[in-house]
N, C-alpha and C positions, 0 to 999 in steps of 0.2 A: 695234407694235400701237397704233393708236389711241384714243385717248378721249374725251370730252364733256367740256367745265366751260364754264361762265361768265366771261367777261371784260368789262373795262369803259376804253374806248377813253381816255388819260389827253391824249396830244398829240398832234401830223400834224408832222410831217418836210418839212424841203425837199424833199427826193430822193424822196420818195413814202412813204415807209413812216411807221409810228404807233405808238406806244408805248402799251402798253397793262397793265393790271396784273387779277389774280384780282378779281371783280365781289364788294365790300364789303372788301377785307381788300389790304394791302401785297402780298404774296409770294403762290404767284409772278408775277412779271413779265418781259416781255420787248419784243420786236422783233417786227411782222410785216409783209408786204407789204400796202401799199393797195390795190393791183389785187385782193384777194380780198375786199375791203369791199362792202356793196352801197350805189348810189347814195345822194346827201343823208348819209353817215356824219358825226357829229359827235362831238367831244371832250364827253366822259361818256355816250356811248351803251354800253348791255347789247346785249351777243352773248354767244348760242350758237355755240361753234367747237370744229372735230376739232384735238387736237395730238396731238404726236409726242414722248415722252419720248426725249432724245437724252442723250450725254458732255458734252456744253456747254452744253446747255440745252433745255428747248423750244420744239418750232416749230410754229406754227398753221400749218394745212395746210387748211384751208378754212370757211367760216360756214355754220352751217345753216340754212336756213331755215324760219320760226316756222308752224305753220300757220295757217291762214287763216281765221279763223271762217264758218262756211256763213249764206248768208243767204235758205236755202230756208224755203220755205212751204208744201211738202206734207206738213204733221204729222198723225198718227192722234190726235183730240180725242179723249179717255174722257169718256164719260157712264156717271155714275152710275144705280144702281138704287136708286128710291125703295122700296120694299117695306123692310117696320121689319125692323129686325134683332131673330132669335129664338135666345138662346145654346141647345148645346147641352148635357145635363147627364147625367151617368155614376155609378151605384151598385151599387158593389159590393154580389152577396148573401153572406150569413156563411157560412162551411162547417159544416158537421153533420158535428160528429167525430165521432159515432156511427157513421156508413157506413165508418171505417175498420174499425170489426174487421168489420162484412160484407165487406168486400173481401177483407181477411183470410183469413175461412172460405172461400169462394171459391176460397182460391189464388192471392191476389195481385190484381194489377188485372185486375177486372172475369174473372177466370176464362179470362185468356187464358192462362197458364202449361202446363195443362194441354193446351190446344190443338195446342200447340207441342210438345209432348213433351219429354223431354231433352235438355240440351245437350250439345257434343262430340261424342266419339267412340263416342258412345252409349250411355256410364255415366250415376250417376245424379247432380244437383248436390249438393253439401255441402251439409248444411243449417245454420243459421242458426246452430242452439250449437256446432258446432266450433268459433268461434273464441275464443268463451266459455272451452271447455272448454281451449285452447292457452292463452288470456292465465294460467289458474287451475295450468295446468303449471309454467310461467313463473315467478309469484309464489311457488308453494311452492318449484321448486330455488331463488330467493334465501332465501328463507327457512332453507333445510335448509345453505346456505352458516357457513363457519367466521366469527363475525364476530371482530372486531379493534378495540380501542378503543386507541389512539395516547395514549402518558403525557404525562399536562399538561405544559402550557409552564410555563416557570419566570421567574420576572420577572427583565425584563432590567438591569440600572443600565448608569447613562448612560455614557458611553466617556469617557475622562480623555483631557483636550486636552493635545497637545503646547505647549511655551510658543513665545510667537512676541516674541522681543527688541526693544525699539527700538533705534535707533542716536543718542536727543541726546547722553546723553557722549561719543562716540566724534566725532561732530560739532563738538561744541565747543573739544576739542582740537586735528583738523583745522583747524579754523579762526583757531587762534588761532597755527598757524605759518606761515613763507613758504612761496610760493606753490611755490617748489623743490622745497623738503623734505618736499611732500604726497606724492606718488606715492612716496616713499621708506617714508614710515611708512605708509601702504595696503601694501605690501610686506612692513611690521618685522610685522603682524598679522597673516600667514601664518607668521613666522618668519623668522627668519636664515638657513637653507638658501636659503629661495625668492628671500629678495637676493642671495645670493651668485651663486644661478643666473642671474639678472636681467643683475646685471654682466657673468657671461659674455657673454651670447648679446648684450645693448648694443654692449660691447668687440669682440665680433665685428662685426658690423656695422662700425661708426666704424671699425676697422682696415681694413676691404676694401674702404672709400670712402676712406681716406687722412686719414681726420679725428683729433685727439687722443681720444685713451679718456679715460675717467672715473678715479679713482685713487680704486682697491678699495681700501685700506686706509680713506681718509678717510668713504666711504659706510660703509662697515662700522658704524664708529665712529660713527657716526650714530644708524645705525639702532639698535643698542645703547643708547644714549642716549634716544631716542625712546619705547623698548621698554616700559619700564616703567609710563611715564604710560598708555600705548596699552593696557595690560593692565589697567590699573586702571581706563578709561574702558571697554572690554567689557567686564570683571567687573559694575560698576556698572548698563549698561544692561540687563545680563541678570538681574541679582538685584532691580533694582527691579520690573521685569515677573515674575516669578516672585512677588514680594510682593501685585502687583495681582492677579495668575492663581491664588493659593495653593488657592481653593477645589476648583478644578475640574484642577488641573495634575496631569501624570503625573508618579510619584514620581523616574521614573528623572531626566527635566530638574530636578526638587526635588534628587537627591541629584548630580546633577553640578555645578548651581550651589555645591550647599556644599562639595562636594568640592575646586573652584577656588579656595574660599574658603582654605583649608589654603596657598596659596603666599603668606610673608611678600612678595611684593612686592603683591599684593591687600589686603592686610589690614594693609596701615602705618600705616593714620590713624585714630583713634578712632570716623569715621563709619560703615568701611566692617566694623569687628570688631564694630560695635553692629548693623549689616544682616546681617553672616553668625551674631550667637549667634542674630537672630530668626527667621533662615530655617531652625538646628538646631534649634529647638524646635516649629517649624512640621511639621519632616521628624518629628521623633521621634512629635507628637499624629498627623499625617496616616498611618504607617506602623502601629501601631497599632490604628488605625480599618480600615485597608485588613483586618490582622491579623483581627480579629473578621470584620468581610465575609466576608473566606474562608471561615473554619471554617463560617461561618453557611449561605456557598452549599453549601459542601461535603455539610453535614448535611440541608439542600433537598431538596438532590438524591437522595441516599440513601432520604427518606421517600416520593416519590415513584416510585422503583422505578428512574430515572436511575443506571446504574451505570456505563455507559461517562463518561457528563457528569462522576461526582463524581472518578471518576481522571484527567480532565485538568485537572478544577482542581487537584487535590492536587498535581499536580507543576506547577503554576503559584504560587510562593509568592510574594507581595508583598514579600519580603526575602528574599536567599538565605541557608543556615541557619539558617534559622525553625525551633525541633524541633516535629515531628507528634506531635498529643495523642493519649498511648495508649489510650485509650477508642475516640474515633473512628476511628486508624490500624484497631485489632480489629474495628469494627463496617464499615471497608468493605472488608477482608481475608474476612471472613465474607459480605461481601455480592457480593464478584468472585466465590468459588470458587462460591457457589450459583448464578450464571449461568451457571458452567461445566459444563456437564450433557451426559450421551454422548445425547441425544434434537435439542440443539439444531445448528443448522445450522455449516457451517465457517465462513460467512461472518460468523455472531456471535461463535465464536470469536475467530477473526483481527481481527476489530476491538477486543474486550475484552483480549484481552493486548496488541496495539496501545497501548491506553492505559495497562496496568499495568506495564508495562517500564520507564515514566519515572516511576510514581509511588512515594512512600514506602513502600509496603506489598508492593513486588514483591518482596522475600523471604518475605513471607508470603501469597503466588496459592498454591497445589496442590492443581487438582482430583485426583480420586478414578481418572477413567476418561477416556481419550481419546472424541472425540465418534464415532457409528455412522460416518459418511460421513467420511474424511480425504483431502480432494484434493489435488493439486500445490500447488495458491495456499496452503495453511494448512502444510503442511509446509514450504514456504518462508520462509512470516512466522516459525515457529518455530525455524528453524535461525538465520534471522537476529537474533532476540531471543534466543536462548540463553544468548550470556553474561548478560545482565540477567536470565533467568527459567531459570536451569540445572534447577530441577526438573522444570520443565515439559518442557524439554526433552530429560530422561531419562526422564519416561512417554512420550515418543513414540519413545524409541530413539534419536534423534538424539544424536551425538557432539560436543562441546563441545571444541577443542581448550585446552590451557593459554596462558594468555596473548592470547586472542582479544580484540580491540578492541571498547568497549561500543558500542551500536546510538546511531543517530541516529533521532530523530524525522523520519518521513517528510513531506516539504512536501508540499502537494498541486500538483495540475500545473496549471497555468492553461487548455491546452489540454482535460481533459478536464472541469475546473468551469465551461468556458462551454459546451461541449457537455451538461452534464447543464442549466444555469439553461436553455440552448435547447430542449429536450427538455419540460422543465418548465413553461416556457410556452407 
């Protein structure tokens, strides 16, 4: 299919043809026949030309020709009209809301309603307070509805960051050995299995190309040698950044750096026992504090009416064998079995012993009365928390074998938490 553009004739050819390019700009350009020129064509003359977008280029396929200004003379002269121009001017008159309510008595406009008769199927129309009278239906069932006030939120603190280690000591160590024995010690800091295995699957290779193996003993012996420096250059990077992070760091990275701390090949040099006692007293004030937090969330929650919330704190202790203050263990023991009421639904059940199966106080859950409604889904949560809440599980009748394995905390499922956040929004 053809198109129009603009070109602009650049040179003329022995052999007839001309070279031409897009009329103001380089590209594109090409080749066309002279025979398709019109008389007198010169180099930088503007045409209008049909071409052909083709695989190899385009090709002008013919000129068009410009029209031709007319140089007639039977034109229709306007004359004007002398007579003065007079604008013209438009006023609105005001309405007189008063004639609405005569229209009103009337019947509506101008008393045509009644003309007409009724509409339909020759009932009469609803009059005007039905719908009054439907909106005032309406308003009183919300009104007469059960309302529902949702217990405060509880302030959140901030989440404790994982540490994120540098690598200069580890760095500088590397660097300070041949260029060999790198990839050897990047190796010794996974361990000695992981070289040993290295060697293998190497020596494999170089065996089934016919090359000399590497001799496992002397690598070995290397890496062993290497080991220690290598341990103490990770130690270092990871305790100084825990030093920097102490504010905001999770205690579990706090108590594993100290815990590494405890291998005499870490702690050989006086620099590195003067970093690990500051990081145990860092661990001992931070644990502590976390200590207080707790009890403090715990008891939040509790005055708040939060009684599922305060049993998965309780069994989240910032230290494992922290003992539960026996004040507060009594006061949220007393605070589970009164949510446990035969009025309340299965589904608050099964979520309240849910959380009290893992908490401190799960020998002291026993309500009074199984709840009115007991469906499949809460007889099952109960047989499976039985060993952990056996009372509970003999006011439901359920049998409790000897030696039955304690319950696991249920994860939740990923598939149906984004189905519910989808829902949600």
């Amino acid at each position: 299919m053809s198109r129009r553009i603009d070109i602009e004739l650049t040179s003329s050819r022995p052999d007839g043809s001309w070279t031409w390019r897009a009329a103001g700009a380089k590209v594109p350009k090409g080749v066309l026949d002279g025979s398709i020129l019109p008389e007198g064509a010169a180099v930088g003359d503007e045409l209008k030309v049909d071409v052909e977008q083709e695989i190899d280029g385009i090709t002008v396929v013919g000129v068009v020709q410009e029209r031709q200004k007319s140089d007639r003379t039977d034109v229709i002269e306007l004359i004007g009209d002398e007579t003065p121009f007079e604008p013209v001017t438009q006023q609105l008159a005001r309405r007189d809301r008063g004639g609405r309510g005569e229209r009103r008595d009337r019947g509506g406009r101008g008393g045509r309603r009644d003309d007409r008769g009724p509409r339909g199927d020759g009932g009469d129309r609803p009059k005007r307070g039905d719908g009054r009278e439907r909106r005032d239906d309406r308003s009183r069932e919300r009104r007469d509805r059960p309302s529902f006030t949702p217990p405060p939120e509880l302030p959140k603190r901030p989440k404790p960051k994982r540490l994120r280690p540098g690598s200069a000591r580890r760095k500088e160590i590397l660097a300070d050995l041949p260029e060999e024995q790198r990839p050897i010690a990047e190796l010794a800091l996974q361990g000695l299995p992981a070289v040993r295995q290295r060697l293998r699957d190497e020596n494999a290779k170089l065996a089934a190309d016919g090359k000399p193996t590497m001799p496992e003993t002397s690598v070995l012996k290397l890496a062993e040698e290497l080991l220690p420096r290598l341990r103490v250059a990770e130690w270092l990077d990871r305790a100084e950044a825990a030093q920097r992070q102490i504010e905001h760091l999770d205690l579990r990275d706090l108590r594993s750096v100290v815990a590494a701390a405890d291998d005499p090949i870490v702690a050989r040099d006086e620099s590195s026992r003067a970093l690990a006692d500051a990081l145990r007293v860092a661990l001992q004030r931070k644990q502590e504090e976390e200590l207080q937090l707790w009890l403090g969330d715990i008891a939040a929650a509790l005055d708040v009416g939060r009684v599922i919330r305060a049993l998965r704190l309780s069994s989240q202790p910032p230290k494992a064998g922290v003992p539960f203050p026996a004040d507060l263990a009594r006061r949220l023991a007393e605070a589970t079995n009164a949510s446990l009421t035969p009025t309340d639904l299965a589904d608050r059940w099964s979520a309240v012993l849910e959380a009290a199966a893992f908490s401190p106080v799960r020998s002291l859950v026993g309500p009074t009365e199984v709840p009115a409604t007991v469906t499949d889904e809460l007889r099952a949560t109960v047989k499976r928390l039985g060993p952990a809440l056996p009372q509970v599980a003999a006011l439901f009748g359920i049998d409790i074998p000897d030696g039955a394995p304690m319950p696991k905390p249920l994860r939740p499922n990923p598939r149906k938490a984004a189905a519910k956040k989808a829902r949600a929004e």
